[in-house]
N, C-alpha and C positions, 0 to 999 in steps of 0.2 A: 201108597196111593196119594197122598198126603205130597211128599216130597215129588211127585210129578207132577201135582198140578200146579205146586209153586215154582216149577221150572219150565211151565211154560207159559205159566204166569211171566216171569221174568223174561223168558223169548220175546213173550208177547209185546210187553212193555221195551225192553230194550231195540225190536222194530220198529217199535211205535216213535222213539225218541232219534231217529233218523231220517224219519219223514221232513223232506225239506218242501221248499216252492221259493221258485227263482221266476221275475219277472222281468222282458225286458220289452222295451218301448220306445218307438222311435217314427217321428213325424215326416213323412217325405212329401216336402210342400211342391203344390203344383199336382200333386198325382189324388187320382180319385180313389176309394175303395177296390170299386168294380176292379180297377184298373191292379191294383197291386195283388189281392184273389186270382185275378186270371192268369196271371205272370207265374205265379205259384205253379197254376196248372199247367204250364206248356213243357214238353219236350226241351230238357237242356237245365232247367232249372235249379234239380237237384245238385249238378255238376257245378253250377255258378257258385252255389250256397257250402258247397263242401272245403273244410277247411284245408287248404293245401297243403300244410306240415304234415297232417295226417288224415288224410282223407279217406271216407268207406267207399267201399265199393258194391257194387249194386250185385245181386248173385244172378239175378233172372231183370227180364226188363220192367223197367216201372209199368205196372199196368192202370197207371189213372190216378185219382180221387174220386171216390165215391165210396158211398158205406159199404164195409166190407174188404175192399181191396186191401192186400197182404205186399207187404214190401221186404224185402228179405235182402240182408245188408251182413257183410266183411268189414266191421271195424277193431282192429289192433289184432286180426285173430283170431275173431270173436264171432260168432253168429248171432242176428239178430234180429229177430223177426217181429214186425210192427205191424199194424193193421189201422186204417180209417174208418174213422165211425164221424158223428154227428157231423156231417158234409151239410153247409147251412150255405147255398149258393151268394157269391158275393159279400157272406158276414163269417163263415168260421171254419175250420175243417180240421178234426183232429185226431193223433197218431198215441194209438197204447201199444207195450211192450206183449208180446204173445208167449213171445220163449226169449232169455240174454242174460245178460250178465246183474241187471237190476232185481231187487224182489219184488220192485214196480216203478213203472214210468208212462208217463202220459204227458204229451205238450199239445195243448191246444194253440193253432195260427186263430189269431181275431183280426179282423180288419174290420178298421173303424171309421169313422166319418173324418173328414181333414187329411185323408190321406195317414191312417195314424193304422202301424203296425203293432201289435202288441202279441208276444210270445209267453206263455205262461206254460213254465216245466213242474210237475212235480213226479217227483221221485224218490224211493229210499232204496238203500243200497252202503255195503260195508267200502268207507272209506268216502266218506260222504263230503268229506272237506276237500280231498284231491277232486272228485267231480264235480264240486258245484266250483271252484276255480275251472280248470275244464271247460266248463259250460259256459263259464262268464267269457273266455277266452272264443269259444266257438262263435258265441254270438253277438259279441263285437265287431267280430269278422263278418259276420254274416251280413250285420243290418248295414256296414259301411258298404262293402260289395254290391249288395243290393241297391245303394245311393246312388254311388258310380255308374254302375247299368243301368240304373231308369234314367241319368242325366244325359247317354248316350243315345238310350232309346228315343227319347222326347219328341214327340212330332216325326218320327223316320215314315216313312211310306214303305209298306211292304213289300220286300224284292224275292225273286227267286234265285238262289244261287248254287256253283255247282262249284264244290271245291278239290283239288285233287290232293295228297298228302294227307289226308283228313285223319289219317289214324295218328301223325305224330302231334306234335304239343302242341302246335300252334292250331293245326287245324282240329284239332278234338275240340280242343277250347273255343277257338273261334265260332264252329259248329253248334257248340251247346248256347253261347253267347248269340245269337244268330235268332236260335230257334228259341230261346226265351222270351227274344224281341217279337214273335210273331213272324221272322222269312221263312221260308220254305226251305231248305237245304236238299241238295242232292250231293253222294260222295261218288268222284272219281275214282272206283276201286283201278290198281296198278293193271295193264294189260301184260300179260306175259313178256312180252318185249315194247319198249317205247324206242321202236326202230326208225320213225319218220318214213317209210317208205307207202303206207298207207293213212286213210282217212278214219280219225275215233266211229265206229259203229253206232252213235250217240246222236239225238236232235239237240245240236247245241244254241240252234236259235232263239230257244224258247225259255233259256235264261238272260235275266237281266245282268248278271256279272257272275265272271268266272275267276275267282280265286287261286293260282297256279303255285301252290307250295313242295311238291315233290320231288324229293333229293336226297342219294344217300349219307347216312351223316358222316359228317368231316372229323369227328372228333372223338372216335372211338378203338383207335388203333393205329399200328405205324400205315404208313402211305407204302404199301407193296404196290406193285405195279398193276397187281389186278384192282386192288385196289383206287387207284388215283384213277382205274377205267372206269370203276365205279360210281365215282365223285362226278367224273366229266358228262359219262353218258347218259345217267341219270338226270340228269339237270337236261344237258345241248337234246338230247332224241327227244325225249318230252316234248319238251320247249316244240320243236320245229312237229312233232306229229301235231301237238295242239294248232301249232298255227297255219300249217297248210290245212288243218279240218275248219279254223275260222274264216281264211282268206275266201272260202268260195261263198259264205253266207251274206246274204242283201241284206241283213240286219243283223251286225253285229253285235252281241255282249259289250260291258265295258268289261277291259282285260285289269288285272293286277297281280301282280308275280314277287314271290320272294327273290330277292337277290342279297349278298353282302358287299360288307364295306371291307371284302377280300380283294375286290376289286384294282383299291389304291396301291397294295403293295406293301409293304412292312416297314418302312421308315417314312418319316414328315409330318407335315401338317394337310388335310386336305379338307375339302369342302366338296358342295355338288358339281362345281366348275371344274374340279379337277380331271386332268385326264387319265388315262390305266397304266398300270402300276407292273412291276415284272415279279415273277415268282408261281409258281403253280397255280397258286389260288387266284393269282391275279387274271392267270390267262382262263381257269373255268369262268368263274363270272363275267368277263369281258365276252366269250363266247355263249354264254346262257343268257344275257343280254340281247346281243347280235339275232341269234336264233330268233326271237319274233319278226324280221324282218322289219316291214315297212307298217307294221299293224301299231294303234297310239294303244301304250301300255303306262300302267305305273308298278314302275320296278322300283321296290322297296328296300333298299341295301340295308338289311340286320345289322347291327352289332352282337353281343352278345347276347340272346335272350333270357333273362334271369325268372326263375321261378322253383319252387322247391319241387315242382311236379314233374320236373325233368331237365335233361342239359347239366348246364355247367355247377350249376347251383347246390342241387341236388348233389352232386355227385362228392360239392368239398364239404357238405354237411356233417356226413360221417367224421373225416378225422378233426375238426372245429369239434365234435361234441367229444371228442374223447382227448381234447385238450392238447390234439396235435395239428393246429393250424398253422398256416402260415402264407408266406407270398410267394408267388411265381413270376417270375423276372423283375420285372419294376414297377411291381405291383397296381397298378396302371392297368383300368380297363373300359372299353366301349361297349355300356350297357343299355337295353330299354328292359321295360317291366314287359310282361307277357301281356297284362292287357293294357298296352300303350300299342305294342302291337295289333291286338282285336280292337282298342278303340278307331287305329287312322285308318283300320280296313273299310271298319265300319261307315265312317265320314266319308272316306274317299266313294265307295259304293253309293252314296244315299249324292253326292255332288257329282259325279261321273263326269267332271271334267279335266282331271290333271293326264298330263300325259309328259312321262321322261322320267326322268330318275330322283327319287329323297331317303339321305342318310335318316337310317332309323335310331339313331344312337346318339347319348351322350358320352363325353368324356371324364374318370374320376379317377383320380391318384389315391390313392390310403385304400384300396378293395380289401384286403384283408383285416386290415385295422378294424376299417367298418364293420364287417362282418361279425367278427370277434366281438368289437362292442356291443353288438344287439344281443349275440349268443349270449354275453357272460364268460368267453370263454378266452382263454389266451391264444395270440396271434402271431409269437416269434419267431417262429420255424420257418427257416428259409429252405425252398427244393432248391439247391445247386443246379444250377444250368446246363454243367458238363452231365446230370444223371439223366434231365429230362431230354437231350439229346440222347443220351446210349437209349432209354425206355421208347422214344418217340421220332427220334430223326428227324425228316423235314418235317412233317407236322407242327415238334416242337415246336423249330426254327420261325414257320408261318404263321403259328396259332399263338402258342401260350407265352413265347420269347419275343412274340413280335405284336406291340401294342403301337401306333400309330396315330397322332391325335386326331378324331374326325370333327369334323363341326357339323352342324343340322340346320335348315331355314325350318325347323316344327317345334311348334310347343307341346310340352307333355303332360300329361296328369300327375304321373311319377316322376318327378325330376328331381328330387333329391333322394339318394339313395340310401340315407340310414332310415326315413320315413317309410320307404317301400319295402324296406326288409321286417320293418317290424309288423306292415302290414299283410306282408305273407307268410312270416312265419308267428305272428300270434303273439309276439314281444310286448 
């Protein structure tokens, strides 16, 4: 009897000496209380705040803050189910562990006067040194993120917008970023066919701008023939149903459309002056262009979109972490950060005056190097050219073999690229 209560005595104690409290605190001048509370609250939020190396996923949809609401989260695996209690409008609202991997956890949000954030986690839990690093890693990210989004939001007037692609990267993102800021969103879900031959069943008048991102991806397999129909049609039938359903509205949206800088073609140097370029990809985009006709659009020619939530990025993570990295052609590549993307949507929407075409891209030599050096990880593995031809074909040849230098008239948030990797991946 004796030796069990000293052994849980000893539980008890050894619990107790794991209980940590991590504080973190950050000023974002210019913004009021009210103002950073509320932002909490809106649709998209969560998604802003989630760290992209590894992000949870939501199980069911967020249903609110308020006391009681249950939020039920896929992190690493993991089930985790949180709950809101002391919801204090405009001063505090906070999140305890129900059921997960913790023996307890609770973080209160406090918003305070000056605009001043302050986070306070406490939690015990075995391995308590890997999470409270973790943690620290989380919400560094978190509070910068949330910097960059209120400096975008600042002053915008609220628009309604209708975007199509909305399930892929840009437009998930852009959407959550969107509806944090206070717009409205609507998604373009895909119509069984985007044949051009009829008008979208939709009142598109009654958006302030339409966001045109839909297109099958380019970079997930060799170019079969059914394939490259897919690249084309996806993009030009869109394109032209969207815009004979605009041409007949007495008030139109402002338009903005994804386009690349596939456009210029696989060798030189070009800019927005430049004219179109030959090779497959040169001729879809030159015709997903054309397709709006006579309608004033800004068509935003990508480069590479970088983000560890999807695309290119992602995908060379895997062998970089198991210390099989390396370059692909001349290792040379035309990158934007993913919100350098949401931020000129953003801008451009809130000024609705540009109309023609801007490279979204910088140009960087050493891509693998760099990467490598944020990872930790080594970068000498070169893929042979002759293999990424037998695996890829013309793909290869247009995508990954053929880097082309573009220039841009934009400036960017991210425009040094070992900065923005460490800021997406938590380095």
């Amino acid at each position: 009897m004796l030796g069990n209560t000293m052994q849980k005595e000893q539980a008890r104690l050894l619990k107790r000496s794991l209980d940590k409290e991590l504080i973190f605190e950050t000023t974002f001048e210019g913004v009021k209380e009210e103002e950073l509370y509320l932002w909490h609250l809106r649709p998209g939020a969560f998604n802003r705040l989630n760290p992209p190396w590894n992000p949870a996923r939501l199980l069911s949809a967020h249903p609110g803050v308020f006391d009681g609401a249950k939020v039920s989260l896929k992190v690493m695996g993991i089930t985790w189910l949180l709950k809101h209690h002391d919801v204090i409008e405009n001063i505090q609202f906070c999140d305890s562990q129900v059921k997960g991997p913790f023996f307890s956890y609770s973080h209160t949000h406090k918003f305070l006067s000056g605009g001043r954030l302050k986070d306070e986690i406490r939690f015990n839990a075995l391995g308590s040194s890997f999470i409270e690093k973790e943690l620290r890693r989380v919400f560094k990210f978190r509070h910068e993120a949330l910097r960059r989004d209120l400096a975008q939001h600042k002053n915008s007037r609220k628009l309604k917008f209708l975007i199509t692609g909305a399930s892929g990267l840009v437009g998930s993102n852009l959407s959550s970023f969107l509806t944090s800021g206070g717009h409205e969103v609507d998604k373009l879900l895909r119509p069984k066919e985007w044949d051009g031959e009829t008008r979208l069943d939709k009142d598109l008048g009654k958006y302030d701008c339409i966001v045109h991102l839909a297109g099958e991806n380019i970079a997930d397999g060799r170019w079969t023939k059914n394939k490259k129909e897919k690249i084309l049609n996806s993009r030009v039938k869109s394109t032209e149903l969207l815009a004979k359903s605009i041409h007949s509205l007495s008030s139109k949206p402002y338009l903005i459309s994804a386009s690349a800088i596939g456009f210029y073609g696989t060798k030189g140097e070009f800019d927005e002056s430049s004219g179109n370029g030959e090779g497959f990809l040169a001729d879809v985009v030159n015709r997903w262009e054309e397709a709006w006709g006579s309608l004033s659009v800004a068509k935003l020619r990508f480069g590479v979109i970088l983000s560890p939530l999807g695309g290119a990025l992602k995908k060379l993570l895997i062998p970089f972490h198991f210390g099989l990295g390396g370059s692909i052609g001349n290792d040379s590549i035309n990158w934007i950060s993913l919100d350098d993307v949401i931020y000129l949507i953003n801008k451009l929407s809130q000024e609705q005056t540009f109309n023609g075409a801007l490279n979204v891209s910088q140009y960087v030599e050493d891509f693998s190097k760099t990467l490598g050096k944020v990872l930790n990880r080594p970068s000498f593995f070169k893929i042979p050219d002759f293999a990424l031809n037998i695996l890829f074909g013309e793909m290869a040849r247009e995508t990954l073999l053929s880097q082309p230098k573009i220039s841009s008239s934009l400036n960017f948030v991210d425009h040094d690229l070992e900065s923005y990797l460490r800021f997406c991946l938590g380095r």
